[in-house]
C-alpha positions as CSV (number, residue, x, y, z in Angstrom):
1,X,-35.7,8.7,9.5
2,X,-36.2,7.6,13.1
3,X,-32.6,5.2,13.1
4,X,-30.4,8.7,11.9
5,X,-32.4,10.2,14.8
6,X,-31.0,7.7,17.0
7,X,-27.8,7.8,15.6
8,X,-26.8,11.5,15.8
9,X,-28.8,11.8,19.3
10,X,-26.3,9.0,20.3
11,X,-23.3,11.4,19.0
12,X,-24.8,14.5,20.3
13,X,-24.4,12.5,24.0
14,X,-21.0,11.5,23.7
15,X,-20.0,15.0,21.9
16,X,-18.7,16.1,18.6
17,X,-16.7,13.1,16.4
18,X,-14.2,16.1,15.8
19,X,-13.4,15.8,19.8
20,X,-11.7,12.1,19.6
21,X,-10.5,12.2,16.1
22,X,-7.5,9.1,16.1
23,X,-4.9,10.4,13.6
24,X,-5.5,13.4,11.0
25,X,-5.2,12.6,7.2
26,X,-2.9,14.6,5.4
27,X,-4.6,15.3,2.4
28,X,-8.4,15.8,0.9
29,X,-7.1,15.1,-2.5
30,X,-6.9,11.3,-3.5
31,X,-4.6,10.8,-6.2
32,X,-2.5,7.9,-7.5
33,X,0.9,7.7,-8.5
34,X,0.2,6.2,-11.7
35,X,-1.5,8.6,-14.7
36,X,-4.9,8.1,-15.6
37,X,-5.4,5.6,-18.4
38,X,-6.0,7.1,-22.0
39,X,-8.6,4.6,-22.9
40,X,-11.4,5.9,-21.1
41,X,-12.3,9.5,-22.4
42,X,-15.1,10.1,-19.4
43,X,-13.2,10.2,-17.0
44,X,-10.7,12.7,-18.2
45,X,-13.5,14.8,-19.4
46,X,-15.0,14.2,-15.5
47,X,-11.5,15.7,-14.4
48,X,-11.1,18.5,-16.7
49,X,-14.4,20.1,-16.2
50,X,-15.7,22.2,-13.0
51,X,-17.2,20.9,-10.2
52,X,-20.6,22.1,-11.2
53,X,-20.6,20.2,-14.4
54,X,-19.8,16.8,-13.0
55,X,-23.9,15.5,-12.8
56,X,-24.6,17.2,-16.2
57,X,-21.3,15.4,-17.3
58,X,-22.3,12.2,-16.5
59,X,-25.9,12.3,-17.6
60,X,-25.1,13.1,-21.2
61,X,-22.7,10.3,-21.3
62,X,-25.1,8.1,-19.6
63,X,-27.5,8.5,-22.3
64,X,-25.6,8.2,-25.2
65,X,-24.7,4.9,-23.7
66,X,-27.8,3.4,-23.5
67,X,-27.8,3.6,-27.3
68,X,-24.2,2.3,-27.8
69,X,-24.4,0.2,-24.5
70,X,-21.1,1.5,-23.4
71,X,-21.4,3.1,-19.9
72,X,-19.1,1.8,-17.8
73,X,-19.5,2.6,-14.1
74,X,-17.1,0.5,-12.9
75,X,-14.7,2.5,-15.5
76,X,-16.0,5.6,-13.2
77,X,-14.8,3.9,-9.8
78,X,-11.6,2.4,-11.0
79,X,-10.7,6.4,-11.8
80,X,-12.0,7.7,-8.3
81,X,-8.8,7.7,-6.8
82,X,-7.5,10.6,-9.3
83,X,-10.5,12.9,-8.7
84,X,-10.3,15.5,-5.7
85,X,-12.8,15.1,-3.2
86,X,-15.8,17.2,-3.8
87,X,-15.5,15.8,-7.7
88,X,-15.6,12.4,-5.9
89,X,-18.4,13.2,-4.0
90,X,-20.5,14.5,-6.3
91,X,-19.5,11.5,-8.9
92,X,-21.3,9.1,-5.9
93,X,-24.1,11.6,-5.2
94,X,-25.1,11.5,-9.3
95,X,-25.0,7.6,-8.6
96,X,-27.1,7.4,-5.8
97,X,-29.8,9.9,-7.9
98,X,-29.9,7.5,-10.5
99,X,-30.5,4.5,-8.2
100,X,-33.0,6.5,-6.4
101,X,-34.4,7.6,-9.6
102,X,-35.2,4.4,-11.0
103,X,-36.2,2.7,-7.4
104,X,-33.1,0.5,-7.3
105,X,-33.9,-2.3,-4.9
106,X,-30.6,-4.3,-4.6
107,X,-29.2,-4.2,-1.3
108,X,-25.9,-4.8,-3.0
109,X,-26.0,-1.7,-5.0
110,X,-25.8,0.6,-1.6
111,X,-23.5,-1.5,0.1
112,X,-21.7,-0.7,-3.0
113,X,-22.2,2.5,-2.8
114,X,-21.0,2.9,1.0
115,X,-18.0,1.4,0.4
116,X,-16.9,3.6,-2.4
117,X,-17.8,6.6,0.4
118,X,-15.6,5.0,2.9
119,X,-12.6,4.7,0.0
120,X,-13.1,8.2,-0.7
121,X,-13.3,8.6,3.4
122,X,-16.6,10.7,3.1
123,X,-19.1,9.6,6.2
124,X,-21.6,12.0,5.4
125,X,-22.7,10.9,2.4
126,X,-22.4,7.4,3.6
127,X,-25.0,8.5,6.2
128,X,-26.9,10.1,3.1
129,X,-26.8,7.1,1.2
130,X,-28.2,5.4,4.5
131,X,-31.0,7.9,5.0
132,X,-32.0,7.1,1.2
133,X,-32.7,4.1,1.5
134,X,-34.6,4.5,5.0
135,X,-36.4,7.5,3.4
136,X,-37.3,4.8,0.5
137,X,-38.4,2.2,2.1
138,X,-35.9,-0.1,2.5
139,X,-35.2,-1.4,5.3
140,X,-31.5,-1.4,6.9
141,X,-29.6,-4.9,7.5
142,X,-26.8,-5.8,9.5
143,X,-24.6,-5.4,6.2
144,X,-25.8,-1.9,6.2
145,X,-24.9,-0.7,9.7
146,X,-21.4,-3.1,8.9
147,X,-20.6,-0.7,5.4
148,X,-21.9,2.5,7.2
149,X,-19.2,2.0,10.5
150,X,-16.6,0.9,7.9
151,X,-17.0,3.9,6.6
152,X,-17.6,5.8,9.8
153,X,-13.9,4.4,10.7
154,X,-12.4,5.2,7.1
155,X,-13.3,8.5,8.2
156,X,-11.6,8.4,11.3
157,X,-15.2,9.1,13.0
158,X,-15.0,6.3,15.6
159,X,-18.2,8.8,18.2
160,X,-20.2,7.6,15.0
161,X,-19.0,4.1,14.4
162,X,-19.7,3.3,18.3
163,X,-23.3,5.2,18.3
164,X,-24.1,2.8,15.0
165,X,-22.6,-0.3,17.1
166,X,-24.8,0.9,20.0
167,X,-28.1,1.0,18.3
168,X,-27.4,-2.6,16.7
169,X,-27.1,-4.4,20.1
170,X,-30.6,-2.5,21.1
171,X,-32.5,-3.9,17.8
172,X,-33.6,-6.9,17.3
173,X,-33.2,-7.3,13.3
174,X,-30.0,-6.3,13.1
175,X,-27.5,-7.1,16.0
176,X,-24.1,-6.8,15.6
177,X,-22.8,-10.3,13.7
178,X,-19.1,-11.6,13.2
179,X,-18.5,-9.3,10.6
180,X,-19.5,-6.0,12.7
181,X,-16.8,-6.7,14.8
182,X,-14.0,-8.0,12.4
183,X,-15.3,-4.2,10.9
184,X,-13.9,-2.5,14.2
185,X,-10.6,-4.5,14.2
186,X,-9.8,-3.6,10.8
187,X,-10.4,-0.1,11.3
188,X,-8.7,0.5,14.4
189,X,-5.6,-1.4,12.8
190,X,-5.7,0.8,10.1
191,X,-5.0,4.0,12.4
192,X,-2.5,1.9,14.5
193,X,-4.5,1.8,17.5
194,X,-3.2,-1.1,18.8
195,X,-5.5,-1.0,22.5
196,X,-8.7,-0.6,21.2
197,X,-8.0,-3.1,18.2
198,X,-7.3,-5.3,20.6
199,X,-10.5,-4.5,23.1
200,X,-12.1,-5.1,19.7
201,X,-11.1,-8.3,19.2
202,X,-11.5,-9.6,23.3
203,X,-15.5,-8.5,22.5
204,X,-15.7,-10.8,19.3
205,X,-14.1,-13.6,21.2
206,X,-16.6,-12.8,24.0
207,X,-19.6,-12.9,21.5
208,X,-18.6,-16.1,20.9
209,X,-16.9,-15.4,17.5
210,X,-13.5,-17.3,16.7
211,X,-10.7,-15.1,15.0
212,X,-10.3,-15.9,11.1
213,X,-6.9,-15.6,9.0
214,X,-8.4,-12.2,8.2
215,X,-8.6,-11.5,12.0
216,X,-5.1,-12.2,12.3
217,X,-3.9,-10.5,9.5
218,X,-5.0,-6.7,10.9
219,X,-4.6,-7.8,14.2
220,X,-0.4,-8.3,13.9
221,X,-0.8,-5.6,11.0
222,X,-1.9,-2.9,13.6
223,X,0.8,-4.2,16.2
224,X,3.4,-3.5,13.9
225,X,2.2,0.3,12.9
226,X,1.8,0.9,16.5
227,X,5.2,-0.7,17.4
228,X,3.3,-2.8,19.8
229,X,6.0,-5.8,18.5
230,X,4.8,-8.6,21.8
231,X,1.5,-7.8,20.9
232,X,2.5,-8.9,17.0
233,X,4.4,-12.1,18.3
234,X,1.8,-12.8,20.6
235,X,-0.5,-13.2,17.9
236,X,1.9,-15.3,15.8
237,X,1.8,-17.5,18.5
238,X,-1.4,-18.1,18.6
239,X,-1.8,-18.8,14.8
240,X,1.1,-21.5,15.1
241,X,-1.4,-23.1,18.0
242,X,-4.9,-23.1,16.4
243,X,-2.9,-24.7,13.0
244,X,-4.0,-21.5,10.6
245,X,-1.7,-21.2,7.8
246,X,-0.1,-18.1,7.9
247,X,-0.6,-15.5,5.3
248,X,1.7,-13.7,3.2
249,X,1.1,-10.6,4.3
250,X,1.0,-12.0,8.0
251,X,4.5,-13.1,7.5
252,X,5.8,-9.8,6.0
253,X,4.6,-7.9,9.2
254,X,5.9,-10.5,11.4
255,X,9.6,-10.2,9.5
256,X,8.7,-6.3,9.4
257,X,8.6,-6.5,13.6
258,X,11.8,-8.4,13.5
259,X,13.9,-5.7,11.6
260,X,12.6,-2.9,13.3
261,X,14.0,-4.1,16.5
262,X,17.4,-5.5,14.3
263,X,16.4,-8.8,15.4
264,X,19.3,-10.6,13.2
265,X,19.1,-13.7,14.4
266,X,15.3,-14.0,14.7
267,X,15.7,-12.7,11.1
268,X,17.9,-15.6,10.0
269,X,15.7,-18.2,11.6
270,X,12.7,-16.8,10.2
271,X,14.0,-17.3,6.6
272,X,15.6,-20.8,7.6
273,X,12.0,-21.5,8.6
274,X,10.3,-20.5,5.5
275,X,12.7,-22.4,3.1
276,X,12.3,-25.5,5.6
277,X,8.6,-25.8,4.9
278,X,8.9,-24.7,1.3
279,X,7.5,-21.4,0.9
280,X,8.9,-19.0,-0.9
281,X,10.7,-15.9,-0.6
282,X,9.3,-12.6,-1.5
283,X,10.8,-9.6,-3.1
284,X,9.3,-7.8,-0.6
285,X,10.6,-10.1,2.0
286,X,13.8,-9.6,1.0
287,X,13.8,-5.8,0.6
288,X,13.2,-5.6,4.0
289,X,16.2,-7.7,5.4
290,X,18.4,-5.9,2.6
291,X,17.4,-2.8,4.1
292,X,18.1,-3.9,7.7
293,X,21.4,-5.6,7.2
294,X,22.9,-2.4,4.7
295,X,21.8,0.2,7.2
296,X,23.9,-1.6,9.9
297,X,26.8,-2.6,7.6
298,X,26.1,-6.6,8.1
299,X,28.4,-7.7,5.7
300,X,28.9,-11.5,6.4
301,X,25.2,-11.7,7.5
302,X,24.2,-10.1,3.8
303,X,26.6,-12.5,1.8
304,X,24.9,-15.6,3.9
305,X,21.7,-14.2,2.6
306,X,22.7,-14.2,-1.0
307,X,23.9,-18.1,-0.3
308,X,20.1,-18.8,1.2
309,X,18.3,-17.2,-1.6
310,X,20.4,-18.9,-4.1
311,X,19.9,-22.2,-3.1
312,X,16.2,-21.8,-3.4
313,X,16.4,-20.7,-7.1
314,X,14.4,-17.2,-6.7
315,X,15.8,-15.0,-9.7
316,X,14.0,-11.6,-8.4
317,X,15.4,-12.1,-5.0
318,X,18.7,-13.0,-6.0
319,X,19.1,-9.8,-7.8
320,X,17.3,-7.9,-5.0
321,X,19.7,-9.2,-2.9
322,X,22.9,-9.0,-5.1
323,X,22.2,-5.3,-5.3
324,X,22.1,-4.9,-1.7
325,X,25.4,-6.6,-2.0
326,X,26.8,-4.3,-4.3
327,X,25.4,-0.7,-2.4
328,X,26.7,-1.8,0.4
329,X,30.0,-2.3,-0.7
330,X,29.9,0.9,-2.9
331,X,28.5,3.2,0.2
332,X,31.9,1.3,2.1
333,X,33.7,2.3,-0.5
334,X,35.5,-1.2,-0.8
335,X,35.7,-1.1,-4.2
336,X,37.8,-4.4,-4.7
337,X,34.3,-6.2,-2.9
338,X,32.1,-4.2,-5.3
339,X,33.8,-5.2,-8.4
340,X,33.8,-9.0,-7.4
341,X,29.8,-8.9,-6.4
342,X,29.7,-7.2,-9.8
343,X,31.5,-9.6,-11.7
344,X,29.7,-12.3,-9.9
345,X,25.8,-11.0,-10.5
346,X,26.5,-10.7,-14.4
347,X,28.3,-14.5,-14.2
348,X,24.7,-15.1,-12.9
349,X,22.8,-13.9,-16.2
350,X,21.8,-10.7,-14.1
351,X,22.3,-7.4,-14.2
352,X,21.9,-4.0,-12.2
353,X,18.0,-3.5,-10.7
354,X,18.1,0.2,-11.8
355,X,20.1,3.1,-12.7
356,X,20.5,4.0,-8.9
357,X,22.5,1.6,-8.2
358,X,24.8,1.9,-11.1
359,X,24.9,5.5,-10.1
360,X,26.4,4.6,-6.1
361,X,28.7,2.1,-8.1
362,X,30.2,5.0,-10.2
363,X,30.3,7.4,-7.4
364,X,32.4,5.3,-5.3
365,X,35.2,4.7,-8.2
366,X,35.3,8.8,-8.2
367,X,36.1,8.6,-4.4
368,X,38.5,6.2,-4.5
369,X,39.9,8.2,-7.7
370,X,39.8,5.1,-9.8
371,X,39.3,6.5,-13.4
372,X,40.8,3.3,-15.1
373,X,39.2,0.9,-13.4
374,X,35.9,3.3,-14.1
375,X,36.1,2.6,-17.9
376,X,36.3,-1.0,-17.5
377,X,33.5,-1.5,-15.6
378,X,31.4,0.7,-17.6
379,X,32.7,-1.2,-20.5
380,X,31.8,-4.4,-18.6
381,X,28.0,-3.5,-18.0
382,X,27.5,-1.7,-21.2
383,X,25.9,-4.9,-22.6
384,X,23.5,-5.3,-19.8
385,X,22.4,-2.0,-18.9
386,X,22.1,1.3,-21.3
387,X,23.3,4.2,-19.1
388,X,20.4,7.2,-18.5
389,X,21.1,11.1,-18.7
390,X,21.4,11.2,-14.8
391,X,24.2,8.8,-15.3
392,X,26.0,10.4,-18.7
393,X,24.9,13.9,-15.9
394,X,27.0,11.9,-13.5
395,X,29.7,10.9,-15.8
396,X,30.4,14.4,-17.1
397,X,30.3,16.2,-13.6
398,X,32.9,13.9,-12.2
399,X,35.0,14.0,-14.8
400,X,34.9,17.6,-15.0
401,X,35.4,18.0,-11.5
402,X,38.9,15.8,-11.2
403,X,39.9,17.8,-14.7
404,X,40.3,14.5,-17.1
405,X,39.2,16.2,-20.1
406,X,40.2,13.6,-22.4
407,X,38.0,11.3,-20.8
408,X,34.8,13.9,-20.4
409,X,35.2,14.6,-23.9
410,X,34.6,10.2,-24.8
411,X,31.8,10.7,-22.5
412,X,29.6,13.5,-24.1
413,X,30.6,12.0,-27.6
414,X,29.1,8.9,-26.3
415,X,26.3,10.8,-24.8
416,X,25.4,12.3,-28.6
417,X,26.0,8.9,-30.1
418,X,23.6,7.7,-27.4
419,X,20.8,10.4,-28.6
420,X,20.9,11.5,-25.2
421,X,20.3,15.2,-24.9
């Protein structure tokens, strides 16, 4: 107990965490997008009942698995994300009891443990889990205090983080290491503090630490969220000059900086430079530029990018890019251009990315009041891409709205021929 002594006398000094708090999080629920996965039955059962019967919940499946040897805990994590906090927290307190319970030495096990606390951004039972273990005799480790300020920072708690850094450099078994202060760099790039990532990364140069690929990585990652662009290309620069390979995700920030400042030339290199040394070009890559050049109507500039990606044989970015093409031309209304790019992506063996932007097509031959030329090219895509209720919705309102009844009646027969209701 005497090291969380130390550490909330330390935060008691410099006054409450709440005082300094770096950016707020918008929610205490942690959900996912994507619905929870039917083949695991606990967890569904874990997010249907009350919060009070989450322990009880998991000891009666615990036991029935030790017979059948089918607990999975790592089933339990995976679904964290869906659960709302205090179900999340009192999923990892259950876990911790157990370890506890049966005088679980691993040190793995609570690192484990406090980096599940930092996902679900809960510093307070990482500090529990840390007391545990003191309380328990097992002694902390560098690795410990490293977890427990990861999840200090998750938590946007950086009083706490700096008290736990403080008592490391006072012990002698467990100073800060390499690790400790690639901890504080990733943190602070997380909230977009680009100063203090940096101050961050001047002390681990200092402690005689060189910067990883890693390093690099959050380091132009947190320029970019803080719009601190020379501090990204800065860091670039440096890469180039120590020979590290650059990452793909160091790249993407790097063309991210680029487009945010409509950088089009430095845009056009970058991709020239890529191709040169043969790397490829990523979907993501190329969202990003598609975005850029559409928003500022860069019509020649997006046609050279379809050439570039062509020659390097990418099938996913050509269509990424093809589509641009085509909403561009559609939110221009230059309907000729659309047609063409149209013409020319099926000639390719490809076809539309998604019903949106089928939808723009269509809206911009009911601007231009082009109800012939409509038919064909829905006859034209019709064996390519089968046309959604928000389209046939589409269809029918347009029609309705210029008064071609003929054609509005073709279109709901189609639409009942279709099965779509």
């Amino acid at each position: 107990m005497e090291l969380v002594s130390k550490v909330w006398s330390s935060v008691a000094k410099r006054g409450l965490s709440s005082q300094i708090v770096l950016l707020p999080f918008k929610s205490q629920r942690l959900f996912c997008n994507e619905p929870l996965s039917s083949s695991n039955p606990l967890l569904k059962k874990l997010l249907q009942v009350p919060c009070s019967l989450i322990k009880t919940t998991l000891d009666s499946d615990d036991r029935s698995a030790l017979k059948i040897s089918q607990f999975s805990w790592d089933a339990i994590v995976a679904g964290l994300p869906f659960f709302p906090s205090e179900k999340a927290q009192l999923v990892l307190e259950w876990k911790l009891e157990k370890m506890l319970k049966e005088n679980e030495r691993d040190y793995d096990q609570y690192l484990n443990l406090m980096s599940l606390c930092a996902k679900i951004r809960n510093v307070s039972l990482a500090m529990h889990v840390f007391t545990s273990m003191e309380v328990h005799g097992i002694k902390p480790t560098t690795s410990v205090f490293n977890y427990l300020i990861h999840a200090c920072l998750s938590s946007n708690d950086a009083t706490m983080a700096l008290s736990l850094f403080e008592i490391m450099e006072s012990s002698e078994d467990y100073n800060p290491n390499a690790e400790t202060y690639e901890t504080f760099i990733i943190g602070f790039s997380s909230l977009g503090n680009a100063v203090v990532m940096k101050r961050w990364f001047a002390a681990k140069k200092a402690a005689g630490y060189s910067a990883t690929l890693q390093t690099y990585e959050y380091l132009i990652s947190g320029c970019i969220k803080a719009r601190d662009f020379d501090g990204a290309d800065k860091f670039y620069e440096e890469i180039m000059l120590t020979g590290i390979m650059p990452s793909e995700s160091i790249l993407e920030n790097l063309l991210e900086g680029f487009c945010r400042r409509r950088r089009f030339s430095q845009v056009k290199e970058f991709l020239k430079s890529l191709l040169e040394v043969g790397q490829e070009i990523r979907v993501k890559m190329a969202e990003k530029i598609v975005r850029l050049y559409s928003e500022h109507g860069r019509v020649k500039e997006m046609e050279e990018l379809l050439s570039t990606v062509q020659e390097s044989g990418q099938v996913a970015v050509v269509s990424e890019v093809n589509s641009g093409i085509i909403r561009m031309y559609a939110a221009l209304n230059r309907l000729d251009d659309v047609e063409y790019s149209v013409g020319r992506m099926l000639k390719q063996g490809l076809s539309f990315r998604g019903t949106n932007d089928v939808e723009k097509v269509i809206c911009c031959y009911f601007r231009e009041e082009a109800y012939d030329r409509l038919d064909l090219f829905l006859e034209h895509i019709k064996g390519s891409h089968k046309l959604t209720k928000s389209t046939y919705d589409l269809l029918v309102a347009g029609y309705r709205r210029a008064g071609l009844s003929q054609k509005l009646d073709l279109v709901i027969k189609d639409m009942e021929l279709a099965g779509v209701v």
